[in-house]
C-alpha positions as CSV (number, residue, x, y, z in Angstrom):
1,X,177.0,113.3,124.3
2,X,179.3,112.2,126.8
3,X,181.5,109.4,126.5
4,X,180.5,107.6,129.7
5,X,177.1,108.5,129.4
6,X,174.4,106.4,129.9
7,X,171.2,106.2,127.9
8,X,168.1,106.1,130.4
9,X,164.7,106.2,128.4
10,X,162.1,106.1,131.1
11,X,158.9,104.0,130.9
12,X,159.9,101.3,128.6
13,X,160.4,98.7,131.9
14,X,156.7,99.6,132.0
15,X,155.7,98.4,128.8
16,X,157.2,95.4,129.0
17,X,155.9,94.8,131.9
18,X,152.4,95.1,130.5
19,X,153.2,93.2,127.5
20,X,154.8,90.4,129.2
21,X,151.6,89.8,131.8
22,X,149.5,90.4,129.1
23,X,150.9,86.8,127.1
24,X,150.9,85.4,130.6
25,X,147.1,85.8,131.7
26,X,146.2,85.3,127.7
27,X,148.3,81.6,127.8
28,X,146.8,80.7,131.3
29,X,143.0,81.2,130.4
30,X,144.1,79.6,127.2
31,X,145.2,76.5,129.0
32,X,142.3,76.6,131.5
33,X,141.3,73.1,129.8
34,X,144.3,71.4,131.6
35,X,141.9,71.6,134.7
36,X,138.8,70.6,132.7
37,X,137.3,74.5,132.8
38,X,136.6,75.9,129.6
39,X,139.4,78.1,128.0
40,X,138.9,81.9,127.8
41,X,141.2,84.8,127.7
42,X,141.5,85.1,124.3
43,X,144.4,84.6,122.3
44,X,144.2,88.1,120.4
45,X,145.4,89.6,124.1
46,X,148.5,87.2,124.0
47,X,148.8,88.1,120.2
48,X,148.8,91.8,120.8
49,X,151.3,91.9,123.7
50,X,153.9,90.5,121.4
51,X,153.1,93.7,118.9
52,X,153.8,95.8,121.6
53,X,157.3,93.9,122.3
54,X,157.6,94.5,118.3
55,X,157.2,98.2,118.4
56,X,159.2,98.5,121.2
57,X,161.7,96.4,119.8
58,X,162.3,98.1,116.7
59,X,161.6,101.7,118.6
60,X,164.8,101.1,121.1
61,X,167.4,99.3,118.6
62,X,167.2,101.7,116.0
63,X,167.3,104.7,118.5
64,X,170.7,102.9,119.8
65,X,171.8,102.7,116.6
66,X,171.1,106.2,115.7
67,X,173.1,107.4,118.5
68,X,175.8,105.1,118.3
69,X,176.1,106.8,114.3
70,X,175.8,109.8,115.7
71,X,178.0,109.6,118.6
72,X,180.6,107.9,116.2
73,X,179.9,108.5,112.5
74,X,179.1,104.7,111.9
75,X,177.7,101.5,113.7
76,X,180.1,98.7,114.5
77,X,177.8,95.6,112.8
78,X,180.0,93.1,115.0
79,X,179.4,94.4,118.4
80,X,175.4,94.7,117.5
81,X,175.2,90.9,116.7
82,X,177.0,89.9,119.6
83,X,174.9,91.7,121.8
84,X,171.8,90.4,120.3
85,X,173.4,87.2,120.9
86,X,174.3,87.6,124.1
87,X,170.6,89.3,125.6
88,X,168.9,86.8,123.3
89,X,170.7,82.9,122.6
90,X,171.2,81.7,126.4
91,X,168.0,82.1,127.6
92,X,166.3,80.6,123.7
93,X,168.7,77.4,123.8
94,X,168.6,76.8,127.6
95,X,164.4,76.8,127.5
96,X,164.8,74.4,124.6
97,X,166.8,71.9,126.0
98,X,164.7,72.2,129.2
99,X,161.5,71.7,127.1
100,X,163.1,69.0,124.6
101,X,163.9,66.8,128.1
102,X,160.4,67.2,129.0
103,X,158.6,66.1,126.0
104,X,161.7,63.0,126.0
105,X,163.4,64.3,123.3
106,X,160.3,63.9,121.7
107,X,160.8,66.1,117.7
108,X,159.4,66.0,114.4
109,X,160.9,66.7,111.0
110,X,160.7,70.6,111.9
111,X,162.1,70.6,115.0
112,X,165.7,72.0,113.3
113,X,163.9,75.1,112.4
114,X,164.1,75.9,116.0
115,X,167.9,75.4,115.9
116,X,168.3,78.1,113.4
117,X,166.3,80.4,114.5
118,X,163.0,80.2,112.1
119,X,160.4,78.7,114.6
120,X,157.9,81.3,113.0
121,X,157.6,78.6,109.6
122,X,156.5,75.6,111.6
123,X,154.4,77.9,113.7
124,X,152.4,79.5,110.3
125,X,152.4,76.2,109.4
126,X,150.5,75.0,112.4
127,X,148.2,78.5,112.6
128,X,147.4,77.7,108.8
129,X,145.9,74.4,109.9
130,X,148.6,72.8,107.0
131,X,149.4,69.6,109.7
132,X,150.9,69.8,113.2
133,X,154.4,71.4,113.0
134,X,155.2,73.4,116.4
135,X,156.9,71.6,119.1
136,X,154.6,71.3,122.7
137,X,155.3,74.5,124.9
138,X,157.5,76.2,122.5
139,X,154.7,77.8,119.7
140,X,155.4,81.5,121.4
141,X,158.8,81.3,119.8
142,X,157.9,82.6,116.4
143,X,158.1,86.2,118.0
144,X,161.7,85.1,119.2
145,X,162.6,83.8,115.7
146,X,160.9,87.1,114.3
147,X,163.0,89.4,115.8
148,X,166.0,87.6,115.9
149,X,165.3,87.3,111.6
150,X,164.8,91.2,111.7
151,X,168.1,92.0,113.6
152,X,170.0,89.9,110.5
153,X,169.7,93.0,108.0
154,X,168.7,95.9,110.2
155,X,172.0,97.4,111.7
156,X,173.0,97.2,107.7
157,X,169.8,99.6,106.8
158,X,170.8,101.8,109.3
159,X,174.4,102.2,108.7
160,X,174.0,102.2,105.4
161,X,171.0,104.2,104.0
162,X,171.5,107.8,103.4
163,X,168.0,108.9,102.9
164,X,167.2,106.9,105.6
165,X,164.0,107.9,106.9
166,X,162.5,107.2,103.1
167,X,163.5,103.8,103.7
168,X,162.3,103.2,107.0
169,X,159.3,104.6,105.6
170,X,159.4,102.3,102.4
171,X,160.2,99.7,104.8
172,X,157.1,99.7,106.3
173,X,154.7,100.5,103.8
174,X,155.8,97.6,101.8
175,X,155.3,95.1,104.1
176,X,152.2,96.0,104.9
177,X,151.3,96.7,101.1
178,X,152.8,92.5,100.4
179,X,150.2,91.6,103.6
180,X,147.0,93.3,101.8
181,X,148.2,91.6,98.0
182,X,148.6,88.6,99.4
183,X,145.2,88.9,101.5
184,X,143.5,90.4,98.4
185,X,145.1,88.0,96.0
186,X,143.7,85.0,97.8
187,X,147.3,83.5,98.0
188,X,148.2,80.3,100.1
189,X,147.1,80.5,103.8
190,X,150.3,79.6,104.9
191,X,152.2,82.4,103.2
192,X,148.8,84.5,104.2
193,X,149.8,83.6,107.8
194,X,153.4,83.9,107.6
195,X,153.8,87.1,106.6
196,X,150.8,88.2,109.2
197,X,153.4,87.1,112.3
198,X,156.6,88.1,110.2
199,X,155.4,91.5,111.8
200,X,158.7,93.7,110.5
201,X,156.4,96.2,109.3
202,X,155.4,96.8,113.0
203,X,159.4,96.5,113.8
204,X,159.9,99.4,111.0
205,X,157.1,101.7,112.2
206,X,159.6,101.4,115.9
207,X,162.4,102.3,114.1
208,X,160.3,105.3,112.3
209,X,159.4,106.7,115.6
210,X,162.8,106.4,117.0
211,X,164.4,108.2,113.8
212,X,161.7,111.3,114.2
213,X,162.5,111.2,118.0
214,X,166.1,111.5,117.8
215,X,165.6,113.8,114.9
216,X,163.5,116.2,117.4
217,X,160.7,116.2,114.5
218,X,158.7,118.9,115.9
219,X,155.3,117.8,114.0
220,X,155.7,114.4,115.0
221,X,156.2,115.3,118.8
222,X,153.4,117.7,118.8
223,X,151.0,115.0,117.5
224,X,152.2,112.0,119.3
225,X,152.3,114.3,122.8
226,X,148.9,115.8,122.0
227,X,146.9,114.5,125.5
228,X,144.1,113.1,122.6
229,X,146.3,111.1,120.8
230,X,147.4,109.7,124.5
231,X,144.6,109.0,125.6
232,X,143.5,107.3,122.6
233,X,146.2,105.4,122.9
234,X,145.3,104.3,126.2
235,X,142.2,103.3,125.0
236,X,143.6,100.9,122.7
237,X,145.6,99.1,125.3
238,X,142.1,99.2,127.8
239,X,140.5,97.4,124.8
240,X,143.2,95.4,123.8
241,X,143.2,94.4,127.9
242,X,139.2,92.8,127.8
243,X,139.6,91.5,124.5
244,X,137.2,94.2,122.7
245,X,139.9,96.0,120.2
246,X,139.4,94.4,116.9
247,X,138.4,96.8,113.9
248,X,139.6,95.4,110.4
249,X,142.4,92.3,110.6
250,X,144.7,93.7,107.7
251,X,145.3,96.6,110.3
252,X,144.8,95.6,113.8
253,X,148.5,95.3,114.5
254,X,149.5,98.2,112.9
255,X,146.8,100.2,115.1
256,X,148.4,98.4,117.8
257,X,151.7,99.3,117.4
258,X,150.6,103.2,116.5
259,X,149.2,103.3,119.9
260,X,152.4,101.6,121.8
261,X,154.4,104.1,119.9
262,X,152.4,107.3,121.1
263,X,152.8,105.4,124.8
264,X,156.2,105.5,124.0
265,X,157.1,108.5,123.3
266,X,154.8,110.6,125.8
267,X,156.9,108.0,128.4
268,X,160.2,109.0,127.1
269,X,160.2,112.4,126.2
270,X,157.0,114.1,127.6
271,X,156.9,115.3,131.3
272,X,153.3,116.3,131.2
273,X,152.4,112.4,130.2
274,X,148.7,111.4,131.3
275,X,150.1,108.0,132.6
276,X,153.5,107.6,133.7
277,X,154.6,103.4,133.9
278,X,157.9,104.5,136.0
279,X,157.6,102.5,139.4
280,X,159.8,99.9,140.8
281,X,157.3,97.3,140.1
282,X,157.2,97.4,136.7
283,X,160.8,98.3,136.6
284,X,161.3,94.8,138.0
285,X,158.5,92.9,135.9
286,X,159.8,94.7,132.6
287,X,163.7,93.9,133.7
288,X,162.9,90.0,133.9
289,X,160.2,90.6,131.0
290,X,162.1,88.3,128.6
291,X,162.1,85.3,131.5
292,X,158.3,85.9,131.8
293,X,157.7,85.4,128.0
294,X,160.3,82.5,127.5
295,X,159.1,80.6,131.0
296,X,155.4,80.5,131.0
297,X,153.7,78.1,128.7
298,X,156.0,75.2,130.1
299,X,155.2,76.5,133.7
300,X,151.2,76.2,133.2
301,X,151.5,73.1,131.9
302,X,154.1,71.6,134.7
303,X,151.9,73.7,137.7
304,X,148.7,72.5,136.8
305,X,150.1,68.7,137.7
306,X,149.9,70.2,141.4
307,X,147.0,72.4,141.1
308,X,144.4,70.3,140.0
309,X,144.3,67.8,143.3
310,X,144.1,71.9,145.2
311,X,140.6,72.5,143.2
312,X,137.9,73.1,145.1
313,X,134.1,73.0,144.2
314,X,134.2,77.2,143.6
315,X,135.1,78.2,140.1
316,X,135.6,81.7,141.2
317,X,138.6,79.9,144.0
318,X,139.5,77.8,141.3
319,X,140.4,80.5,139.1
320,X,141.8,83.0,141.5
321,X,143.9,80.1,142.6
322,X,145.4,79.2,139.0
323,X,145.8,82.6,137.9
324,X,147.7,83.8,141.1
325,X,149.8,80.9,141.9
326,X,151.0,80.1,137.9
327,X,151.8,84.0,137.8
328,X,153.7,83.8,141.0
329,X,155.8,81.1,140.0
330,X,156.3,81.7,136.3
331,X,157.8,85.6,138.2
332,X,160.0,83.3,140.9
333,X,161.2,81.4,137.4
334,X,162.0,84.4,135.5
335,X,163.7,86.3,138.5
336,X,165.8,83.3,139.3
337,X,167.0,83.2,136.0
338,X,167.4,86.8,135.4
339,X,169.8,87.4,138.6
340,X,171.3,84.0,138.2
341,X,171.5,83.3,134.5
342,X,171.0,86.0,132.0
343,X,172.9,88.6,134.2
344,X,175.9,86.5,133.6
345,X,175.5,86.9,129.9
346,X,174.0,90.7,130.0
347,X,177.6,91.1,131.9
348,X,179.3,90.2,129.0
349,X,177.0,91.9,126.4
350,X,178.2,95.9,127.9
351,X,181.0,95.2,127.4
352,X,180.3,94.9,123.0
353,X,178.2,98.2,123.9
354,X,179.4,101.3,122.4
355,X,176.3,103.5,123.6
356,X,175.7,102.6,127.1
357,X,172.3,102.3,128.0
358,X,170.3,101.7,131.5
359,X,167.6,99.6,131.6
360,X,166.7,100.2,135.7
361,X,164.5,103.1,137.4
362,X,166.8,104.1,140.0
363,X,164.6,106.0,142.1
C-alpha cells in the first residue's frame, strides 16, 4: 500500500443512506399521533436500519484496523479512540444539551447514564416496561451508546488476538448463544431486552466479513458475490422496507445483518454487482447520515408545532405534507451541521488517522 493512499470502499455512503431514511420515515409515522392520525410505520423498520449501521459499523472499523496492522505491524489504540471521539462526542453532547434546554432541564435519576455513554440501560429499561427511564427525544441513543461501548475493547481484540479470525468468530457466536440462554432460560426481561439491543454480535459478524475480505477468502467471495445470494439480500431489505421481514425474533437481526453484509461486499469488491448505491445522492445522504440519525426525533416533534395549523381535510395531503416537509428539514439540519459543525471536528480526526480513508464518491 502506499503511504499516502487513500482507502475508497464504494457503496457504503449508500447504505447509510438507506439506513438513515429508513429510522427517519419509521420515527415520523411513529409520531403520526402528534397530529392526532393514527401511528403506522412500524418500529421494526426503525429497528432494522440501526442493524444495518451495526454491520456496517463493525464491517469498516475492523477492515481499518486490519490494514492499519498490516500496513504497520500493529494498531495505535490512542489514535483509534480519539478518532472515535472526534466523528462521534460533538455531535452526541451538542444534541443533548439542545434537547436537555428543550425539555427545561427537565431529568430523572438516569439521566447520568447518558453522560457516560450507557443510554442503552435506561432505554431496555423503558423497552422492558420496568418504569419510564429514557429521556423525551433521546431513546434512539442506545445505538450510539452501543457502539461507542463496542469500540472500548475492540481495537484491543484486533491488535491483540493471534488466531484472530477464531475469535471473531467466537465473538459472535457467543453472544448470540448468551441471547438464546437467556431467552430460553426465561431470565429477567430487562436483561432479555438488554442484550437484544447490545447488538455486538451483529458488530462481530462486520468485523468477520471485513477479516475474510481483506483476507481475499476465496469461498467467502464466491458465496457472498453469487447473484442469488444478492438478490436475496435485496429481498431482505425490500421486506425489511414495507415492514413484512420477520421470521423467528432470536434471529431476525442476525438475518439482517447477513444480508447488509452480502450488500456490502458485492458494493465493495464486485463490479458485476446487481445494484450499485454509488450516486451523488446517496453519497451526500450517507455523508451527513449521522446528523439524520442524531437530528430527527427532536425535529418531528418541534415541526409538528407548525404543521398541524397547515392540515387540511385530505389525509393523503396531510401525510405527503408531514412526510416531505419533516424529511426536508431534518436533511437542511443535518447538512448544516455536517458542513458547519462536525467538519470542524472530522478536520481534526485525519489528522489521528494512520490509514487514510475517503468517505466521498468523487465522480
Amino acid at each position: 500500500m502506499q503511504k499516502n493512499k487513500s482507502i475508497y470502499l464504494p457503496g457504503l455512503n449508500g447504505i447509510r443512506a438507506i439506513a438513515a431514511m429508513s429510522v427517519i420515515v419509521s420515527h415520523i409515522g411513529l409520531n403520526l399521533k402528534l397530529y392526532d392520525i393514527p401511528n403506522f410505520g412500524g418500529y421494526s423498520l426503525a429497528n432494522f436500519g440501526v442493524t444495518m449501521f451495526f454491520a456496517l459499523s463493525g464491517f469498516l472499523i475492523t477492515y481499518l484496523l486490519l490494514k492499519e496492522k498490516e500496513k504497520m505491524g500493529t494498531i495505535a489504540i490512542r489514535k483509534f479512540y480519539f478518532r472515535r471521539l472526534l466523528r462521534i462526542w460533538p455531535l452526541y453532547y451538542f444534541y443533548l444539551i439542545v434537547t436537555l434546554v428543550v425539555l427545561g432541564f427537565s431529568i430523572n435519576s438516569y439521566s447520568w447514564m447518558y453522560l457516560f455513554m450507557l443510554p442503552n440501560v435506561p432505554f431496555a429499561l423503558e423497552a422492558a416496561s420496568v418504569f419510564p427511564a429514557t429521556l423525551p427525544h433521546l431513546a434512539h441513543y442506545w445505538s450510539v451508546g452501543v457502539e461507542e461501548q463496542f469500540y472500548g475493547f475492540w481495537p484491543w481484540f484486533i491488535k491483540k488476538s493471534k488466531r484472530l479470525f477464531r475469535i471473531l468468530v467466537g465473538f459472535a457466536v457467543f453472544f448470540f448463544l448468551i441471547k438464546v440462554l437467556l431467552t430460553v432460560l426465561n431470565a429477567p426481561k430487562f436483561i432479555v431486552v438488554l442484550f437484544h439491543y447490545t447488538r455486538f454480535g451483529c458488530l462481530g459478524m462486520g468485523g468477520i466479513a471485513a477479516f475474510l475480505l481483506v483476507k481475499g477468502n476465496k469461498s467467502f467471495l464466491s458465496i457472498f458475490q453469487n447473484r442469488i445470494v444478492e438478490l436475496c439480500a435485496w429481498f431482505v431489505f425490500l421486506l425489511i422496507s414495507i415492514n413484512q421481514f420477520h421470521l423467528f425474533s432470536i434471529v431476525d437481526h442476525e438475518i439482517a445483518t447477513l444480508a447488509t453484509l452480502v450488500i456490502i461486499i458485492n458494493q465493495v469488491n464486485n463490479q458485476k454487482k446487481l445494484i450499485s448505491l454509488e450516486n451523488k445522492v446517496f453519497d451526500y445522504l450517507g455523508k451527513i447520515s449521522y446528523g439524520l440519525y442524531i437530528y430527527n426525533p427532536l425535529i418531528i416533534f418541534l415541526i409538528s408545532f407548525v404543521l398541524k395549523d397547515l392540515l387540511t381535510s385530505s389525509l393523503f395531503v396531510n401525510l405527503i405534507l408531514i412526510y416531505s416537509v419533516t424529511i426536508l428539514v431534518v436533511i437542511l439540519v443535518s447538512h448544516l451541521s455536517y458542513f458547519y459543525f462536525e467538519s470542524k471536528f472530522l478536520k481534526w480526526k485525519d489528522k489521528f488517522a494512520v490509514v487514510k480513508s475517503k468517505s466521498s464518491y468523487s465522480k
